[in-house]
DSSP file (Angstrom, degrees, kcal/mol; ACC not computed):
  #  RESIDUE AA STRUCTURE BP1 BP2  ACC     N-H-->O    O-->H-N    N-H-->O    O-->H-N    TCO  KAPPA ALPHA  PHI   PSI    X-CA   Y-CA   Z-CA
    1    1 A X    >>        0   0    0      0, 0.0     3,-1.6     0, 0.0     4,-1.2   0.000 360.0 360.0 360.0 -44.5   -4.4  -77.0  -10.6
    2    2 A X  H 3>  +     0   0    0      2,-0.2     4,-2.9     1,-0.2     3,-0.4   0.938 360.0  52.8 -30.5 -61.2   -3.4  -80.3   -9.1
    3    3 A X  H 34 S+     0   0    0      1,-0.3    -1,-0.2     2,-0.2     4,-0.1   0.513 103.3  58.5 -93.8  13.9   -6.6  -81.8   -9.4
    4    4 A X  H <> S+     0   0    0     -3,-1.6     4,-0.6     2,-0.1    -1,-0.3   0.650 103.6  47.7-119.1  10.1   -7.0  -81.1  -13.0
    5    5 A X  H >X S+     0   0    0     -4,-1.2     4,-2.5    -3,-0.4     3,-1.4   0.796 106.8  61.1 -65.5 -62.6   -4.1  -82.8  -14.3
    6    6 A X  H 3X S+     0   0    0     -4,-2.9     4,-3.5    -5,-0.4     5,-0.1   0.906 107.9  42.9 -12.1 -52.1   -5.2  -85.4  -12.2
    7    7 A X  H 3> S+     0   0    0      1,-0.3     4,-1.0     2,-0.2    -1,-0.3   0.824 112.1  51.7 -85.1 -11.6   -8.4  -85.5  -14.2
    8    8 A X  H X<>S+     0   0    0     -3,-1.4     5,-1.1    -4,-0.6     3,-0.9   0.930 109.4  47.5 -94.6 -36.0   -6.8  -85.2  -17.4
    9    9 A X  H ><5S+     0   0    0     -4,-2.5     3,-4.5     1,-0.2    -2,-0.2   0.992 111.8  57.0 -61.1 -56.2   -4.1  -88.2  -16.8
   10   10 A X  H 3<5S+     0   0    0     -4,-3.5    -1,-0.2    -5,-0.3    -2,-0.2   0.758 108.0  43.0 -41.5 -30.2   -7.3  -90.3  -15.6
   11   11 A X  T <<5S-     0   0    0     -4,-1.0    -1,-0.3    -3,-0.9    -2,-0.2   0.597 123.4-111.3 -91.1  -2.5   -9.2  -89.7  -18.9
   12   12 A X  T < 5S+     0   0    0     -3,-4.5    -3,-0.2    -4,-0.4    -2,-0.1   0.515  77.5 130.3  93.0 -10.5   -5.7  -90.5  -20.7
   13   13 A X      < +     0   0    0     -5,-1.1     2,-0.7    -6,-0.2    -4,-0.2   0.885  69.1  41.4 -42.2 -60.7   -5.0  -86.8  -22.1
   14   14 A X  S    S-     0   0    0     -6,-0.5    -1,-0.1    -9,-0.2    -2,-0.1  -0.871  93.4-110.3-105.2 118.5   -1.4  -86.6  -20.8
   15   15 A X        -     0   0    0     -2,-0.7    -1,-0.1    -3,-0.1    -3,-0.1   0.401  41.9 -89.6 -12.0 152.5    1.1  -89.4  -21.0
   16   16 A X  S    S+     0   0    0     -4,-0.1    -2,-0.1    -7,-0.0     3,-0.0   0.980  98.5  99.9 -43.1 -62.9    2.5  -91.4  -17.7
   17   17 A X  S    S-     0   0    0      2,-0.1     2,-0.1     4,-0.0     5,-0.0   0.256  79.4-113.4 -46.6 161.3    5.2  -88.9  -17.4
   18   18 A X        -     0   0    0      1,-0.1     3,-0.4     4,-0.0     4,-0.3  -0.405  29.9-106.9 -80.3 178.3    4.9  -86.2  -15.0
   19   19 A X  S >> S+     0   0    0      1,-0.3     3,-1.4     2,-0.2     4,-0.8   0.806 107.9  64.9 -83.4 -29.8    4.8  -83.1  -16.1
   20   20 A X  T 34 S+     0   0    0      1,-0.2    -1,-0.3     2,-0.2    -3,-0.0   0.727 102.2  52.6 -72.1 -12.3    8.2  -81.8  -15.3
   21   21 A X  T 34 S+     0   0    0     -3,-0.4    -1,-0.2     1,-0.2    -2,-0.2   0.825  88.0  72.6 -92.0   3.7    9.8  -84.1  -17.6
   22   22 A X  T <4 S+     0   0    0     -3,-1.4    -2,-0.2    -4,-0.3    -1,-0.2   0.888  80.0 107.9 -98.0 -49.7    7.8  -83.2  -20.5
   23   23 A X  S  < S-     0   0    0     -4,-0.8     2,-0.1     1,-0.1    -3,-0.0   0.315  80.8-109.4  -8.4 125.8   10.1  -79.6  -20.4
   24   24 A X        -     0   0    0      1,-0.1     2,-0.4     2,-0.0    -1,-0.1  -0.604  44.1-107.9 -65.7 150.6   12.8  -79.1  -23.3
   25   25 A X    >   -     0   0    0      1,-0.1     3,-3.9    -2,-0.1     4,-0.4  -0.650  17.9-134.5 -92.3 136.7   16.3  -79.4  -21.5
   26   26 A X  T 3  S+     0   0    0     -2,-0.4    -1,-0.1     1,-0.3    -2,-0.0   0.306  99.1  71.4 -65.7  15.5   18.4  -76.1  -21.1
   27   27 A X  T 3  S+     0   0    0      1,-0.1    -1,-0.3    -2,-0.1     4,-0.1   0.333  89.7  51.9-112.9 -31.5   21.1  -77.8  -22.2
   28   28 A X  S <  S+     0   0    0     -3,-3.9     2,-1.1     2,-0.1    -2,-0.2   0.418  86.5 103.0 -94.4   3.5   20.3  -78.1  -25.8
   29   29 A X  S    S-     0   0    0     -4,-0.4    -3,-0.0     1,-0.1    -1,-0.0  -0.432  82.5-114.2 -76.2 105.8   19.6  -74.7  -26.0
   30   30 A X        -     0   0    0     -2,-1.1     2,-0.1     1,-0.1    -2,-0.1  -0.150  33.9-101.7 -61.2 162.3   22.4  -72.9  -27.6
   31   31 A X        -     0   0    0      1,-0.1     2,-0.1    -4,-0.1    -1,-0.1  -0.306  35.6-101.0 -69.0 135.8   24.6  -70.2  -25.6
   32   32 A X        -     0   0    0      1,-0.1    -1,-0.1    -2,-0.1    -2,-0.0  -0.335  37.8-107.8 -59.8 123.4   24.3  -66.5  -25.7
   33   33 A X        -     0   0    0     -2,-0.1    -1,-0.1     1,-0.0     3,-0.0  -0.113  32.5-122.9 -53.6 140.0   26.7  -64.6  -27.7
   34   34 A X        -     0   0    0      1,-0.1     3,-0.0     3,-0.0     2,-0.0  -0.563  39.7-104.0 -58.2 137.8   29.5  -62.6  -25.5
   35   35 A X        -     0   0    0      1,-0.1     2,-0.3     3,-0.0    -1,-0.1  -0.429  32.0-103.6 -44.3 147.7   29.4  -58.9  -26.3
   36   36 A X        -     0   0    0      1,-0.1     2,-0.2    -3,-0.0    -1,-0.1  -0.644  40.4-108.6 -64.6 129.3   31.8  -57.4  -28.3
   37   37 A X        -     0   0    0     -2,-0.3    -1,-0.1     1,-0.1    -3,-0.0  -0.501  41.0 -94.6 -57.1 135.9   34.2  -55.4  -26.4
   38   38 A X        -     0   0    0     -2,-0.2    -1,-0.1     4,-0.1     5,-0.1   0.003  46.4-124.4 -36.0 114.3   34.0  -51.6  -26.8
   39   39 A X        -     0   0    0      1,-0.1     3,-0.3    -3,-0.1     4,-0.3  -0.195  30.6 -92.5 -49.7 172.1   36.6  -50.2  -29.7
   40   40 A X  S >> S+     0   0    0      2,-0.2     4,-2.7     1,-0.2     3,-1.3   0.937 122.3  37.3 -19.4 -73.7   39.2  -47.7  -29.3
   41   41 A X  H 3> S+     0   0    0      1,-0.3     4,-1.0     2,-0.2    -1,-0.2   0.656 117.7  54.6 -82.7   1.9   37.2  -44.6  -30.3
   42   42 A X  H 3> S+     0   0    0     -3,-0.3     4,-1.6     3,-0.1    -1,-0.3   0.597 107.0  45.5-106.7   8.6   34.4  -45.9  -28.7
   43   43 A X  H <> S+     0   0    0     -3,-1.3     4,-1.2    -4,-0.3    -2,-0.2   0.837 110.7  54.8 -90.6 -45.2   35.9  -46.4  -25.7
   44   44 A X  H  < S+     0   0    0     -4,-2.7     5,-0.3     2,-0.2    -3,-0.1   0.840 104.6  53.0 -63.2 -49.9   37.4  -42.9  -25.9
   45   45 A X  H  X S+     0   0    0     -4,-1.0     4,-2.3     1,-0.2     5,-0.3   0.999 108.3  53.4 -68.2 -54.0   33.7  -41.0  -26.5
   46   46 A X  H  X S+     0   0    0     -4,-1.6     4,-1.7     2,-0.2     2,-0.6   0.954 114.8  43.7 -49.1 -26.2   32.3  -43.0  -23.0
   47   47 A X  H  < S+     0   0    0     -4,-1.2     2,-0.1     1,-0.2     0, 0.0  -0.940 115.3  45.5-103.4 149.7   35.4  -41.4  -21.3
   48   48 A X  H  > S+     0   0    0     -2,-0.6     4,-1.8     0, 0.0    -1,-0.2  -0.806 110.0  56.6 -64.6 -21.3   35.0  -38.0  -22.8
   49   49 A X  H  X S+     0   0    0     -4,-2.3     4,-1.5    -5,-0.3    -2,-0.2   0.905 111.9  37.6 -76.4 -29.1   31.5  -38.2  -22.1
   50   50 A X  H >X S+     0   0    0     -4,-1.7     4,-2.4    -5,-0.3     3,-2.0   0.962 110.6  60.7 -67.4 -67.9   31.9  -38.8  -18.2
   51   51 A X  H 3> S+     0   0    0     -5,-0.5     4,-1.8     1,-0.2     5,-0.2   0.768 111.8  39.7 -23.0 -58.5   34.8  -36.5  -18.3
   52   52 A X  H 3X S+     0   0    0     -4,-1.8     4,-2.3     2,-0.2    -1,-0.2   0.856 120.6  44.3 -44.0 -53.8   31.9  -33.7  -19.7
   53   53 A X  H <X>S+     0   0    0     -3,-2.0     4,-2.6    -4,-1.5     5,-0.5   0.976 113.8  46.6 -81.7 -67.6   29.4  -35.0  -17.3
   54   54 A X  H  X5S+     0   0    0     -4,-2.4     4,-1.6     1,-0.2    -1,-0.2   0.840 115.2  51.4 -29.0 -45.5   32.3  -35.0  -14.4
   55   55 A X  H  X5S+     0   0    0     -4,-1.8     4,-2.2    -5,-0.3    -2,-0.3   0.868 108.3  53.9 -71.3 -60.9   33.2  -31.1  -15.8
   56   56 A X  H  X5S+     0   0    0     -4,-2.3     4,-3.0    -5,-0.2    -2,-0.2   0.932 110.6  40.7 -66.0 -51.9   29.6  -30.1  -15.5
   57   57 A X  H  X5S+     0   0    0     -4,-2.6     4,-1.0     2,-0.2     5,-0.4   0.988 110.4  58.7 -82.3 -72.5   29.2  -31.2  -11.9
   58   58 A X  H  X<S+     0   0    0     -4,-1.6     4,-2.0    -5,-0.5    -2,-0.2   0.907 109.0  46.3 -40.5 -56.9   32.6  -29.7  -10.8
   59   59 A X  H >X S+     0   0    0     -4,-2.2     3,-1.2     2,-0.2     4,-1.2   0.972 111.4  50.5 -44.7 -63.5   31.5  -26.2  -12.1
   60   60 A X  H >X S+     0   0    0     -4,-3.0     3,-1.7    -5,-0.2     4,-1.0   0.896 104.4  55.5 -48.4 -62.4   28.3  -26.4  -10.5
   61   61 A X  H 3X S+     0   0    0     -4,-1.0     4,-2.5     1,-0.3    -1,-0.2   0.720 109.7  49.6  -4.4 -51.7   30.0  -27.3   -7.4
   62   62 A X  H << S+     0   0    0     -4,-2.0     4,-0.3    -3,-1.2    -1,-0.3   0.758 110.2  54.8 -79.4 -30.5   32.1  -23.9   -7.8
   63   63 A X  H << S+     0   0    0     -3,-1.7     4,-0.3    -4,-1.2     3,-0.2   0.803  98.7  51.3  17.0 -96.7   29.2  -22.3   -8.3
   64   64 A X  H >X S+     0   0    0     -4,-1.0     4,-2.0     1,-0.2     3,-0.8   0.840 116.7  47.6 -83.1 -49.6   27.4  -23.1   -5.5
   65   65 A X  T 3< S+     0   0    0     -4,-2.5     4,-0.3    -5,-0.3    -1,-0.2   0.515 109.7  48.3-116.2  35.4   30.6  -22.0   -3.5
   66   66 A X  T 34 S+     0   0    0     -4,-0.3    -1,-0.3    -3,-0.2     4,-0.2   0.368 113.1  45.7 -70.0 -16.6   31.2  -19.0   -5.0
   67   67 A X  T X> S+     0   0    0     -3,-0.8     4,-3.7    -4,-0.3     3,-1.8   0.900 113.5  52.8-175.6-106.3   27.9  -18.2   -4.6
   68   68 A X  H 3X S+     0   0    0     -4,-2.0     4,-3.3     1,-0.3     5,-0.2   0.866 114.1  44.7   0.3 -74.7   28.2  -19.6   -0.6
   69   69 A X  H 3> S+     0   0    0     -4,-0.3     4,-0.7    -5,-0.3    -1,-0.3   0.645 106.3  56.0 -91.6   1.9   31.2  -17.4   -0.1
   70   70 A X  H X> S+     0   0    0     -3,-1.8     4,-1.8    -4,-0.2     3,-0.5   0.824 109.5  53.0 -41.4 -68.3   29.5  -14.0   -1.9
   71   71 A X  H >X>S+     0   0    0     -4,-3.7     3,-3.8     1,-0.3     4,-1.5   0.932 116.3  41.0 -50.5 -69.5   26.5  -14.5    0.8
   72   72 A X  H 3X5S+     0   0    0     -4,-3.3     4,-1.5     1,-0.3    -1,-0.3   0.711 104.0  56.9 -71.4 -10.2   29.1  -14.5    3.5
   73   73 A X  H <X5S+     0   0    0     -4,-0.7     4,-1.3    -3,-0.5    -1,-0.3   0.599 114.7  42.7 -61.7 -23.9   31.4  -12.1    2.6
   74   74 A X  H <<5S+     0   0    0     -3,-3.8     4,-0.5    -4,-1.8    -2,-0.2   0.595 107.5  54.0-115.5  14.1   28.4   -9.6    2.7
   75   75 A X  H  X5S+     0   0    0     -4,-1.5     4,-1.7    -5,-0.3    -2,-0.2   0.603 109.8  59.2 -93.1 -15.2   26.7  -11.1    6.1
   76   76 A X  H  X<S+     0   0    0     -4,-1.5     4,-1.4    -5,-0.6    -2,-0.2   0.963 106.1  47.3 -37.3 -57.0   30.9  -10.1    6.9
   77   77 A X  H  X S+     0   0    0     -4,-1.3     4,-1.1     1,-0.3    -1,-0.2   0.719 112.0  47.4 -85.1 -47.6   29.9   -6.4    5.8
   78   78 A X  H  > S+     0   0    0     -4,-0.5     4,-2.9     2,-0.2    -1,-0.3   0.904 109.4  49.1 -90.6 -28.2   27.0   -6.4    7.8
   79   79 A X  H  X S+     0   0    0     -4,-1.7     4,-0.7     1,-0.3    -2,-0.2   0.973 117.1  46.1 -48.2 -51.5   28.5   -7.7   11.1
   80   80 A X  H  X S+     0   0    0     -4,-1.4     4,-1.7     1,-0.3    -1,-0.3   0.744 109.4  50.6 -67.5 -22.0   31.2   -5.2   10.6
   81   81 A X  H  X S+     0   0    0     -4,-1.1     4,-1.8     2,-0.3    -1,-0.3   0.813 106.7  60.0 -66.1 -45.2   28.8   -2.7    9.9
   82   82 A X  H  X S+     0   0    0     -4,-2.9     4,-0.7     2,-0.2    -2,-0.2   0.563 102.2  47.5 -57.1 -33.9   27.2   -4.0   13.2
   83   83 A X  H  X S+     0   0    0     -4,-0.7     4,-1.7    -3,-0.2    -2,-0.3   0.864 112.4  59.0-106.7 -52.5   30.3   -3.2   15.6
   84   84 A X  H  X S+     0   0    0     -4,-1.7     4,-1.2     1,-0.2    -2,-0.2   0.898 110.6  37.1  -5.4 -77.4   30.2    0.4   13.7
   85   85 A X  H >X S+     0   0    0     -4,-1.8     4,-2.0     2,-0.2     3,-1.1   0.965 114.1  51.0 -52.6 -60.6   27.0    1.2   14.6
   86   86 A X  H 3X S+     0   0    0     -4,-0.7     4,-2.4     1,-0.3     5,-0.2   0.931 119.8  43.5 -58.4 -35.6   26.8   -0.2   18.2
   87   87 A X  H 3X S+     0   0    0     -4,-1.7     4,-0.7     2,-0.2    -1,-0.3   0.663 110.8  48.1 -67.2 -33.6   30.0    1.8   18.7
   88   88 A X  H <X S+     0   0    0     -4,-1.2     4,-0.8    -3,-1.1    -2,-0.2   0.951 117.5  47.2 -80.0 -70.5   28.8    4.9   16.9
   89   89 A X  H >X S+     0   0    0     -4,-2.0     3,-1.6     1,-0.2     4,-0.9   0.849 109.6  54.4 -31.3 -75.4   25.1    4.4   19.5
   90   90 A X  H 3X S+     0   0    0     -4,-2.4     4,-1.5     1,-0.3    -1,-0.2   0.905 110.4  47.2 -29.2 -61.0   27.4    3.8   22.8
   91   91 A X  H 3X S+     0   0    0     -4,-0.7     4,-1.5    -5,-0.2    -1,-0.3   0.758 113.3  43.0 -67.7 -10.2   29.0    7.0   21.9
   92   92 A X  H <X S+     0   0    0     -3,-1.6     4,-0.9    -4,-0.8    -2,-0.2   0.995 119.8  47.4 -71.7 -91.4   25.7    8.8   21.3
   93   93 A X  H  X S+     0   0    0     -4,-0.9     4,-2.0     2,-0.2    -3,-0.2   0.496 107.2  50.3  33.9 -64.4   24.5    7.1   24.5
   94   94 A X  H  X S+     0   0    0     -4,-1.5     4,-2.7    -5,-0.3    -1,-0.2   0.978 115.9  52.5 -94.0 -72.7   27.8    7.9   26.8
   95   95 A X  H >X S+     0   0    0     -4,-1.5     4,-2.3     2,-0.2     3,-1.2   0.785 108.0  47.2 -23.3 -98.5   26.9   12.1   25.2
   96   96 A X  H >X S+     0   0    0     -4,-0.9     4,-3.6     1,-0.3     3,-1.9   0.795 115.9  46.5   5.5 -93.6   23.4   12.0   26.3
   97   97 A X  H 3X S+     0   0    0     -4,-2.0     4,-2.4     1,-0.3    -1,-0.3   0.721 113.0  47.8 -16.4 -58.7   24.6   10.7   29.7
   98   98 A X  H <X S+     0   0    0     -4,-2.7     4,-1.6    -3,-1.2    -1,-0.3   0.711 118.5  38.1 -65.8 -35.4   27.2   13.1   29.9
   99   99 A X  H <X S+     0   0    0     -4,-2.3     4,-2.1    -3,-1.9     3,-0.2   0.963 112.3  55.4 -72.1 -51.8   25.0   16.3   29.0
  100  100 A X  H  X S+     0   0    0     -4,-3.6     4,-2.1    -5,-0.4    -2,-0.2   0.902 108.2  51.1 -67.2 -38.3   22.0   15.1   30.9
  101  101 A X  H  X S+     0   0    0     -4,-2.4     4,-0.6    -5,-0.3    -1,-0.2   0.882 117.8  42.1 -50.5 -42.2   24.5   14.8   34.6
  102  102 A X  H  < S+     0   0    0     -4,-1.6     4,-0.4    -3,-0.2    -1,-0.2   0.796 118.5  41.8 -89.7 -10.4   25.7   18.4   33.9
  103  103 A X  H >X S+     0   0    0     -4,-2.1     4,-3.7     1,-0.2     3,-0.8   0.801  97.7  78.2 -78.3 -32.5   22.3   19.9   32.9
  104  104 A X  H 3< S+     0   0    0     -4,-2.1     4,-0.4     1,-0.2    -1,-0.2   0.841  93.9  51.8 -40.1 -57.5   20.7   18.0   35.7
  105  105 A X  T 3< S+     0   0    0     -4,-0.6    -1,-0.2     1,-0.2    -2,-0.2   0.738 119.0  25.5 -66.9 -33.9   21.9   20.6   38.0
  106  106 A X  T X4 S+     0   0    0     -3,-0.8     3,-2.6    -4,-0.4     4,-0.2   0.733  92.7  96.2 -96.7 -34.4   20.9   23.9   36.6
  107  107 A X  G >< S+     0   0    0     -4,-3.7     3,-1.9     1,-0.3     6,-0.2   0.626  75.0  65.9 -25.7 -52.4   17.8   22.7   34.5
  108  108 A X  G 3  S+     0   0    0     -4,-0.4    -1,-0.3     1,-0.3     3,-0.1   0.748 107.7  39.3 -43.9 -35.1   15.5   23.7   37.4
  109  109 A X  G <  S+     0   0    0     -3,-2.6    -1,-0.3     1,-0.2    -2,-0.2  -0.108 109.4  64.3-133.3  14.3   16.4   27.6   36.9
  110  110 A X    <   +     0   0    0     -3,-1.9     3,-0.3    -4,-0.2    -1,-0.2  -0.483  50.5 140.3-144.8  89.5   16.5   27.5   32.9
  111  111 A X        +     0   0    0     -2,-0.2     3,-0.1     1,-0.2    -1,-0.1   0.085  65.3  74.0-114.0  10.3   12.8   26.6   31.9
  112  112 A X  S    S+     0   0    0      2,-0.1    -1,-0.2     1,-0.1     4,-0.1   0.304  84.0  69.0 -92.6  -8.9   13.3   29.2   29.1
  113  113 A X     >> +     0   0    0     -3,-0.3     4,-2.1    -6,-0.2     5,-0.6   0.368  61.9 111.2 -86.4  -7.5   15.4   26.5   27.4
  114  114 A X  H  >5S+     0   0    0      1,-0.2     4,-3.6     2,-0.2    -1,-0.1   0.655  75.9  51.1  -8.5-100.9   12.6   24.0   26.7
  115  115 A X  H  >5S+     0   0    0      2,-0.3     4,-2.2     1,-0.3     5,-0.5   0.673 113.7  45.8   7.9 -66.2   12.7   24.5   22.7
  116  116 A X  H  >5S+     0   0    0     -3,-0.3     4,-3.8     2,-0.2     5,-0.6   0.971 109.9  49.1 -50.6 -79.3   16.5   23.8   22.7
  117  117 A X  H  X5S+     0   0    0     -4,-2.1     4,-2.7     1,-0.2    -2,-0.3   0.965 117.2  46.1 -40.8 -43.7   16.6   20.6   25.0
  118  118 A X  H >X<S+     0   0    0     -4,-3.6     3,-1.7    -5,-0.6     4,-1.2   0.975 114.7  49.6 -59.1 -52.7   13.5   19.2   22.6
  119  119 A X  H 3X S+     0   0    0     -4,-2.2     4,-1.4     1,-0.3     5,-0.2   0.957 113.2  43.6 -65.9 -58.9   15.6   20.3   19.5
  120  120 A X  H 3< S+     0   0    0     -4,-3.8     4,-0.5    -5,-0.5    -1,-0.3   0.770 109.3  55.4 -57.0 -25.2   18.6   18.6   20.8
  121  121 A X  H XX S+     0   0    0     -4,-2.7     3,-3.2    -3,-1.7     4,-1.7   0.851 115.0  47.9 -86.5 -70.4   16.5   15.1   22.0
  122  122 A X  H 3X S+     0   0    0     -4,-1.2     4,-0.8     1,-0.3    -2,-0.3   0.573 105.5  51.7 -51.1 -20.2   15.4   15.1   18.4
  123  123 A X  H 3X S+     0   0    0     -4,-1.4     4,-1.5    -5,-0.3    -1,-0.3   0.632 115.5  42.1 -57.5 -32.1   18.5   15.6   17.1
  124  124 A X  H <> S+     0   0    0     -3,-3.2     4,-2.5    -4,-0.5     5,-0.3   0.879 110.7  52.1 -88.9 -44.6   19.9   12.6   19.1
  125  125 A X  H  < S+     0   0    0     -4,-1.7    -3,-0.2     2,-0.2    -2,-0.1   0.698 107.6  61.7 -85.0   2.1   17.0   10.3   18.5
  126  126 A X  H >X S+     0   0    0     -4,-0.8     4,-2.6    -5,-0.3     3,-1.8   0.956 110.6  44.2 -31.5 -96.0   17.9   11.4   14.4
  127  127 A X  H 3< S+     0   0    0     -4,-1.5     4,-0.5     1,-0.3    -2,-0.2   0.727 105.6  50.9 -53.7 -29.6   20.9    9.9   15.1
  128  128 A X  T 3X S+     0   0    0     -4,-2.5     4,-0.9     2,-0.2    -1,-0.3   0.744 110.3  56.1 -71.3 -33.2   20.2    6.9   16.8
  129  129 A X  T X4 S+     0   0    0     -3,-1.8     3,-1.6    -5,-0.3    -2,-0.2   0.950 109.6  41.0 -54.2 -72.5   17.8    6.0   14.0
  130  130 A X  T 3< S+     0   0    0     -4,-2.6    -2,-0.2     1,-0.3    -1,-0.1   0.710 111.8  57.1 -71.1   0.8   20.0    6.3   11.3
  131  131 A X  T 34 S+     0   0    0     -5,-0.5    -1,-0.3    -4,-0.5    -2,-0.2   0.872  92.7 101.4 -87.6 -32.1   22.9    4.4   13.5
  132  132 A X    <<  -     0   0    0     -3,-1.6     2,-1.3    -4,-0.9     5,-0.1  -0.083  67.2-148.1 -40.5 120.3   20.3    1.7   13.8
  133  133 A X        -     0   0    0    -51,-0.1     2,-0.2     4,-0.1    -1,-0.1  -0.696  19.4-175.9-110.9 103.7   20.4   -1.7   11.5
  134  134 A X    >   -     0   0    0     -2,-1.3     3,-2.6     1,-0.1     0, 0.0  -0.769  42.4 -94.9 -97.7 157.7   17.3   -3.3   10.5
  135  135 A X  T 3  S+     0   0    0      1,-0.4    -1,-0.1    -2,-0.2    -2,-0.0   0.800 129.5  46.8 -41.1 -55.0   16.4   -6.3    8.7
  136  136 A X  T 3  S+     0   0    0     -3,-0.0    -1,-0.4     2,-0.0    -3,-0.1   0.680  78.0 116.4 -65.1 -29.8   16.2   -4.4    5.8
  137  137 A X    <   -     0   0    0     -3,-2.6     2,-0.1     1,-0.1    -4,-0.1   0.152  62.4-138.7 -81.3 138.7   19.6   -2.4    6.2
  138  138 A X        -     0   0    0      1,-0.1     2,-0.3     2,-0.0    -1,-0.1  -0.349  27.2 -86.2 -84.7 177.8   21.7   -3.6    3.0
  139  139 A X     >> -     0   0    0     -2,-0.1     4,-2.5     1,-0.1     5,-0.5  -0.544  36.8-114.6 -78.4 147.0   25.4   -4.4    3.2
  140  140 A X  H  >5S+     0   0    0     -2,-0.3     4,-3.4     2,-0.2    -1,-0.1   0.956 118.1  55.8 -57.0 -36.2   27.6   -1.4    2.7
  141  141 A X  H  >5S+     0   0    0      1,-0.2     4,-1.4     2,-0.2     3,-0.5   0.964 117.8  47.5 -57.2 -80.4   29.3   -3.0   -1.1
  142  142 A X  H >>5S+     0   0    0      1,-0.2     4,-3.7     2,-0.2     3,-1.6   0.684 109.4  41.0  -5.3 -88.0   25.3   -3.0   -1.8
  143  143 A X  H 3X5S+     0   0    0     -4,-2.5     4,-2.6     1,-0.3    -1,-0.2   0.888 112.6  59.9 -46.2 -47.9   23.9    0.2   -0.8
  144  144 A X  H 3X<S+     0   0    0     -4,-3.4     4,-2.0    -5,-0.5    -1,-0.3   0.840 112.5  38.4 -46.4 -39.5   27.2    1.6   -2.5
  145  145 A X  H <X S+     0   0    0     -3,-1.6     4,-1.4    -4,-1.4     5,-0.3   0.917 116.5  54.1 -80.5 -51.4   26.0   -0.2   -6.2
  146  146 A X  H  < S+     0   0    0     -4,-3.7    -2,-0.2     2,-0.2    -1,-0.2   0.803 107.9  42.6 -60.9 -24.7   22.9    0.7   -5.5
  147  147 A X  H >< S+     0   0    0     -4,-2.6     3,-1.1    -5,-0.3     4,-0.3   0.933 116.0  53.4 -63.3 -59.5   23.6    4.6   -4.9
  148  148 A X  H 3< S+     0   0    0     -4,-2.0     4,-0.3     1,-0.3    -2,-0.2   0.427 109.7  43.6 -86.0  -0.7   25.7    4.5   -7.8
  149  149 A X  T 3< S+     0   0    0     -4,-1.4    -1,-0.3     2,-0.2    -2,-0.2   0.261 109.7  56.6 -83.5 -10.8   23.2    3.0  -10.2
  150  150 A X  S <  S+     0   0    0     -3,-1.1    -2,-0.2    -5,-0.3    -3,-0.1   0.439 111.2  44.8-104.6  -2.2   20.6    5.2   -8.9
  151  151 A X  S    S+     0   0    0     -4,-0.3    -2,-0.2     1,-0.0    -3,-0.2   0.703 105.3  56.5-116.1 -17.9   23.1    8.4   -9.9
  152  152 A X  S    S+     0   0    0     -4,-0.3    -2,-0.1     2,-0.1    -3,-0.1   0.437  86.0  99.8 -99.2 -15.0   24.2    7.4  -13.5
  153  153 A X  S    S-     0   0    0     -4,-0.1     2,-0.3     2,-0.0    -3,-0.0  -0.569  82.5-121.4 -72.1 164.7   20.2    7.1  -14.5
  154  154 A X    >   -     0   0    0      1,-0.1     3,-1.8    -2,-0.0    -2,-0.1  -0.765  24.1-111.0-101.2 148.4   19.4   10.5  -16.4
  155  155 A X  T 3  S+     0   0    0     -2,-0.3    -1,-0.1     1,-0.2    -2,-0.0   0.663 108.7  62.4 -21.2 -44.0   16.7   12.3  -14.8
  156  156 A X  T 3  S+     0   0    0      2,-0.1     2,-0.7     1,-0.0    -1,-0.2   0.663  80.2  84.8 -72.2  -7.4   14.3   12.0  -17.2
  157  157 A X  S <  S-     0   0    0     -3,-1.8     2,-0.1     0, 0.0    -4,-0.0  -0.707  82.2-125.5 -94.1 122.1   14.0    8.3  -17.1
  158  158 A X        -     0   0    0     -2,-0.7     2,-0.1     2,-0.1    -2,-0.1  -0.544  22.8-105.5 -80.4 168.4   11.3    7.3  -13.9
  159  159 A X              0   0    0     -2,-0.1    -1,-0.0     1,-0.1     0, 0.0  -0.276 360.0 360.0   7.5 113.1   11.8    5.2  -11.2
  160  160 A X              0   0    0     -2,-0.1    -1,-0.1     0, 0.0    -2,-0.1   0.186 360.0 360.0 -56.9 360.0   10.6    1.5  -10.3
């Protein structure tokens, strides 16, 4: 770029000056008008509109932890649900124990009881299933809405 301004001063094209003085000065330029400050009532709709904006975000916020403390109130329900069970199983458990020590003794000389003892281990491992909590097992509040929505449909109506 250099060396064609070079060639164009040589040929006489651009004046002796350099090129930077050949620029208008920013100084004759006139100054940018100030904004107007904001009126009253327009001052009032930007603050009612943050307010709104502010309002919106605060709800959601309450939401989210209402929301938050719903989830944990029913992993509450299962915990408690959890000490139920284990408690209900330990006693199951501590039975079983207790039966099998006094039966242990005679068992050899009552082999005519087969039929019973089986009916009575299935009866126990019944109950130890259903004392059992699986991924799937709902919260009690749950199972409870869900039981009672599943009894107020009329018969006639099927099933999902």
């Amino acid at each position: 770029m250099r060396s064609f301004l070079l060639s164009l001063a040589a040929i006489g094209m651009l004046g002796t000056a350099p090129a930077c003085a050949q620029e208008p000065q920013a100084a004759a330029a006139p100054a940018a008008p100030q904004p107007k400050p904001p009126t009253p009532q327009e001052r009032i709709a930007e603050l009612e509109a943050a307010l709104a904006r502010q309002t919106a975000i605060a709800d959601n916020a309450a939401q989210s932890l209402q929301a938050a403390r719903e989830e944990i109130k029913l992993k509450d329900e299962l915990i408690v649900l959890g000490r139920e069970r284990n408690a209900e199983l330990y006693a199951i458990a501590m039975e079983i124990a207790q039966k099998y020590v006094r039966r242990r003794d005679w068992e050899p000389f009552v082999q005519h009881d087969r039929v019973r003892l089986e009916n009575a281990r299935q009866s126990y491992e019944d109950r130890l299933g259903a004392a059992r909590i699986y991924e799937s097992t709902l919260p009690p509040s749950v199972q409870q809405r869900m039981d009672a929505e599943l009894s107020k449909r009329p018969a006639s109506q099927p099933q999902n």
